[in-house]
C-alpha positions in Angstrom: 1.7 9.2 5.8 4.4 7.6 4.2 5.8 4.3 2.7 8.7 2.9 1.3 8.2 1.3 -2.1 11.9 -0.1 -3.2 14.8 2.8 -3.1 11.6 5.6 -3.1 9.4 7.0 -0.5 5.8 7.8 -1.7 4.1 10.1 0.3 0.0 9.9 0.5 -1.8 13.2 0.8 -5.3 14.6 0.1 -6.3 15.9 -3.0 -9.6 17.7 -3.2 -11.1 17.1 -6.5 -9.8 14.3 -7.8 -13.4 12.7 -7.9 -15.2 15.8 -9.4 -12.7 16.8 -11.5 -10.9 13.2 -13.1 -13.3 10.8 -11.9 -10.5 9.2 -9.5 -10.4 7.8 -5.7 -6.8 8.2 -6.4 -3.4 8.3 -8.1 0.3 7.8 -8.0 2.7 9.8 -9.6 6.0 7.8 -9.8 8.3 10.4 -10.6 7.7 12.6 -7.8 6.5 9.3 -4.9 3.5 11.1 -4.7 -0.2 9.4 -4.1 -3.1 11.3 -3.6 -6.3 10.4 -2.4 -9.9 11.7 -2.7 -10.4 13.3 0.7 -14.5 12.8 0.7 -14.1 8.9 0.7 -15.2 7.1 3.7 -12.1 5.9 5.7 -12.3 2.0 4.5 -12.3 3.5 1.0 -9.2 5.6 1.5 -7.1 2.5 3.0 -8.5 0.1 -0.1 -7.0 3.5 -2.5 -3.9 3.5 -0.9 -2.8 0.2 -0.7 -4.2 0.0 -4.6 -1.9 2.9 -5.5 0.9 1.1 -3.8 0.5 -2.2 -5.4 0.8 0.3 -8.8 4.1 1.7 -7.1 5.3 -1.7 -5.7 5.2 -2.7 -9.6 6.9 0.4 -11.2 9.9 -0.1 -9.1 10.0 -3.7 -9.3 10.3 -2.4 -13.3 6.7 -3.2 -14.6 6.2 0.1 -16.6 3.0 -1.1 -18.3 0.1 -2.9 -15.9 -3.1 -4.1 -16.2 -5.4 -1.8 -14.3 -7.9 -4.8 -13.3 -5.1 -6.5 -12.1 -4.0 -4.1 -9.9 -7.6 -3.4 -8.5 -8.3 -7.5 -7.9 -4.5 -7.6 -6.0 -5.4 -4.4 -4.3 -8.6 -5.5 -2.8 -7.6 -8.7 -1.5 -4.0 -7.4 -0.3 -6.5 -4.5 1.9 -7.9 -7.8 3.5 -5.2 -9.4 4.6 -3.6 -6.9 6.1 -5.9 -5.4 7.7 -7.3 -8.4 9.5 -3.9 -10.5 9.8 -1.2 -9.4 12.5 2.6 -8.8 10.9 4.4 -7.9 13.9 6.2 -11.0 13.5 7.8 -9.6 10.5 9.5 -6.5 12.7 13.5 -6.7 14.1 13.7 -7.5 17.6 16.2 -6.7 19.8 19.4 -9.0 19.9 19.4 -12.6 21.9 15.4 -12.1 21.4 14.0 -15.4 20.3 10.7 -13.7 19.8 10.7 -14.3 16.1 11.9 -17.6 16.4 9.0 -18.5 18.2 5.9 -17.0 16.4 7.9 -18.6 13.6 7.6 -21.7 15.3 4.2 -21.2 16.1 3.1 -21.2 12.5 4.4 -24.9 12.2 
């Protein structure tokens, strides 16, 4: 799995241990674009980690070096909510003389 975070790709992967050994669900590592998650973590816990380590890489390289770890966890957990239960599809390129964005645009109003 992998996401674009600014000008970097972070990659996710599974790190056994992480739990046992540092008392982590997970981590980034900025210099690298490298988050790892604790592989024994039930499924909804692994998606809540990995958007949590991305909202800690979305504010690296938006140039926040220092961040408040609460903060991050409170964004984290309500960013894993909305999208997972809200469609973005409207936010994807169409093909040209499409009007297909124009109109779920449209719908909102």
């Amino acid at each position: 799995m992998k996401f674009r975070v600014g000008a970097i790709d972070y990659v996710v992967t599974e790190a056994p241990g992480l739990l046992s050994k540092h008392d982590l669900f997970g981590q980034v590592t900025y210099d690298d674009g490298l988050i790892e998650i604790e592989p024994t973590l039930s499924q909804q816990r692994k998606h809540n980690v990995i958007i949590h380590e991305l909202v800690h890489a979305c504010l690296f390289e938006a140039g926040y070096d220092e961040q408040d770890e609460e903060q991050v966890r409170r964004l984290g957990n309500v960013l894993t909510q909305v999208l997972r239960d809200n469609d973005f599809g409207f936010m994807r390129e169409v093909d040209e003389g499409s009007n297909e964005i124009n109109g779920a645009l449209e719908a909102l109003y």
